[in-house]
C-alpha positions in Angstrom: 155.4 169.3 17.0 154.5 172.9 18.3 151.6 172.9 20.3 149.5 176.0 19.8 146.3 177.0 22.4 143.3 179.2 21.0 141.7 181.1 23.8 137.9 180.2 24.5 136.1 182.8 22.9 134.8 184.1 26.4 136.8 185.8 29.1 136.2 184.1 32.4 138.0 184.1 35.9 140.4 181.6 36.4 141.6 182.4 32.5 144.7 184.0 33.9 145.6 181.5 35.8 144.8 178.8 33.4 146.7 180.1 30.5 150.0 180.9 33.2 150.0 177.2 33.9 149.9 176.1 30.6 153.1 178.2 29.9 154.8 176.8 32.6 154.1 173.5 31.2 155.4 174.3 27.8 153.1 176.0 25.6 154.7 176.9 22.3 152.0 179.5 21.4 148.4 180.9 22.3 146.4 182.8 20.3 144.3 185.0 22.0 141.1 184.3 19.9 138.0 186.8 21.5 136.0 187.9 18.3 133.5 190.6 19.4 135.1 191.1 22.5 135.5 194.9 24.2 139.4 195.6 23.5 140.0 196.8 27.3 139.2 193.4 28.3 141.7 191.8 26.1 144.4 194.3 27.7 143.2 193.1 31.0 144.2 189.5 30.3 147.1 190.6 28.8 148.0 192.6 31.9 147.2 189.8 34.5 149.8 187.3 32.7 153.0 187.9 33.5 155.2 189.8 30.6 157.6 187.1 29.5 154.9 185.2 28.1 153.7 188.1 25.5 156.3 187.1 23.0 154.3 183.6 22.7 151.0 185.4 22.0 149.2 186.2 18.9 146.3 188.2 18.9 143.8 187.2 16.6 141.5 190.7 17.1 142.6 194.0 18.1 145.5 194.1 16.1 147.3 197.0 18.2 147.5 195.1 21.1 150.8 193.3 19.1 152.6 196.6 19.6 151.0 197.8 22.8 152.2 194.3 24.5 154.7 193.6 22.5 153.5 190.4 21.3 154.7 187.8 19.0 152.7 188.3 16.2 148.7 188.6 14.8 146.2 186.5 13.3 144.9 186.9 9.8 141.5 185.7 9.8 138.1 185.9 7.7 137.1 188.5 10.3 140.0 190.1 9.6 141.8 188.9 6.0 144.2 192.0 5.3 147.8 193.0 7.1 147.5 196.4 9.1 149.0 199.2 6.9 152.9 198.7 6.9 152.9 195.4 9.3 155.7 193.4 8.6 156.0 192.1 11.6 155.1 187.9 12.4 151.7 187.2 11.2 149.4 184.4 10.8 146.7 182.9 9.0 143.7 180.5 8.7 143.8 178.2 5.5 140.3 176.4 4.8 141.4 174.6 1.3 144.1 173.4 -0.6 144.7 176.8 -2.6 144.6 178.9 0.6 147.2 176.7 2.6 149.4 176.2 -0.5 149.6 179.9 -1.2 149.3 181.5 2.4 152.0 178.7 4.5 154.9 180.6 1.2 153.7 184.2 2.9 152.9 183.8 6.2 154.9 182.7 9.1 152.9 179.5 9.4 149.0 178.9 8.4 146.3 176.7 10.4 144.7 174.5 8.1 140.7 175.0 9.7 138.9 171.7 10.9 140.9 169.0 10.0 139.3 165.9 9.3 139.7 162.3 8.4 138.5 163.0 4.5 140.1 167.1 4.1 143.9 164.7 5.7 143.7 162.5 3.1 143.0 165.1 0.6 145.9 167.6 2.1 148.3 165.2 1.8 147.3 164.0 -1.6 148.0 167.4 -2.1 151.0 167.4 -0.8 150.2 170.8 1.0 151.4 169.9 4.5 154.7 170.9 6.0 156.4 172.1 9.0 154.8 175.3 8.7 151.0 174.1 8.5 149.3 173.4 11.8 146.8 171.1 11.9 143.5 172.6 13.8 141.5 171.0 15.8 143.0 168.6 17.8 140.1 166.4 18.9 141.7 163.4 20.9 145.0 162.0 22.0 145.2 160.1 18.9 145.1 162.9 16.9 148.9 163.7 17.5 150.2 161.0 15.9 147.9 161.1 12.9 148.6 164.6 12.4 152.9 164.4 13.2 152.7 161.3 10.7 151.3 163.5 7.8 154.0 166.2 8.5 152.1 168.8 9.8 154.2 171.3 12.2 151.8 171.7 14.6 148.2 171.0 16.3 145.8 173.4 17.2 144.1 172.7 20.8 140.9 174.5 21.7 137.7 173.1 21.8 138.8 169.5 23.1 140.5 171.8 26.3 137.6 174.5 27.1 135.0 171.9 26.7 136.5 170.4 30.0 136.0 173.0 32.1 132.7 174.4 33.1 133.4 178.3 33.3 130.4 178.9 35.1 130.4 176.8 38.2 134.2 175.4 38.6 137.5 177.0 39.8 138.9 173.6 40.3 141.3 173.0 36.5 143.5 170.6 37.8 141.8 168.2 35.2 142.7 170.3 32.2 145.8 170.7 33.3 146.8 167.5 33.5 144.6 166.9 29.9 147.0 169.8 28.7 150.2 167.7 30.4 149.3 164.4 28.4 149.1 166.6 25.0 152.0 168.2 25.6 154.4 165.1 26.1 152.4 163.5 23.1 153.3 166.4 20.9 157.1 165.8 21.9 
């Protein structure tokens, strides 16, 4: 299973660093989520991690930053629901019900089916909706792998379940969600 990263929503210092590790541990994708952020701090990020990693990135907001960086792809969104003018490049999209995933995951290069639980699993795979090219957002727990690589899904999302970890404020010590990251990533294969 792909394992994809969504950037906490605020910047903060060790970010950099952070995200750097994780590639080096084998992050499939990150998708640099900042809604409402100030696009020159967005290029800073960008600019502090080193260039071989841009081609894993989707950005989410700011949709020129895909060219400017020469990202992987963008992010459609409810924020932001439409291609850019002539795009055809990779994009993206979050998929909230059965319709959206079933009609977005045939036009998109894959979709992220939006807070996955228990009752909307069973219902997407009565559906019969999930494939390789749905990813399965948001990963919760360890156990959540499994569940979600045994209904079929592609991929898991991981945000919240990471950044809640890490106190932004008053720690520059993220060996713990590093090692939190390590555990997902050899559960996700």
């Amino acid at each position: 299973m792909k394992l994809l990263i969504a950037t906490s929503q605020q910047f903060f210092v060790e970010e950099n660093a952070i995200l750097e590790a994780m590639f080096e541990e084998g992050l499939d994708y990150l998708h640099l989520c900042k809604p409402d952020s100030e696009p020159i701090f967005c290029e800073r990020l960008l600019t502090l991690l080193n260039k071989k990693w841009h081609k894993r990135i989707v950005t989410d907001d700011h949709f020129y930053l895909k060219d400017e960086y020469d990202l992987r792809g963008i992010h459609l969104t409810k924020r932001h629901p439409e291609l850019p003018k002539g795009y055809d490049g990779l994009h993206t999209r979050s998929c909230f019900t059965i319709e959206e995933i079933d009609y977005w995951k045939k036009r998109c290069n894959y979709v992220i089916a939006e807070n996955i639980d228990d009752e909307l699993l069973h219902r997407y795979k009565m559906a019969g909706v999930i494939d390789n090219k749905v990813f399965a957002h948001q990963l919760r727990t360890l156990d959540d792998i499994k569940k979600f690589r045994d209904a079929g899904f592609g991929g898991v999302v991981l945000e919240n379940a990471l950044w809640d970890m890490f106190d932004f404020h008053q720690s520059s010590d993220y060996k713990g969600l590093i090692d939190f990251f390590r555990k997902v990533r050899k559960a996700c294969g």
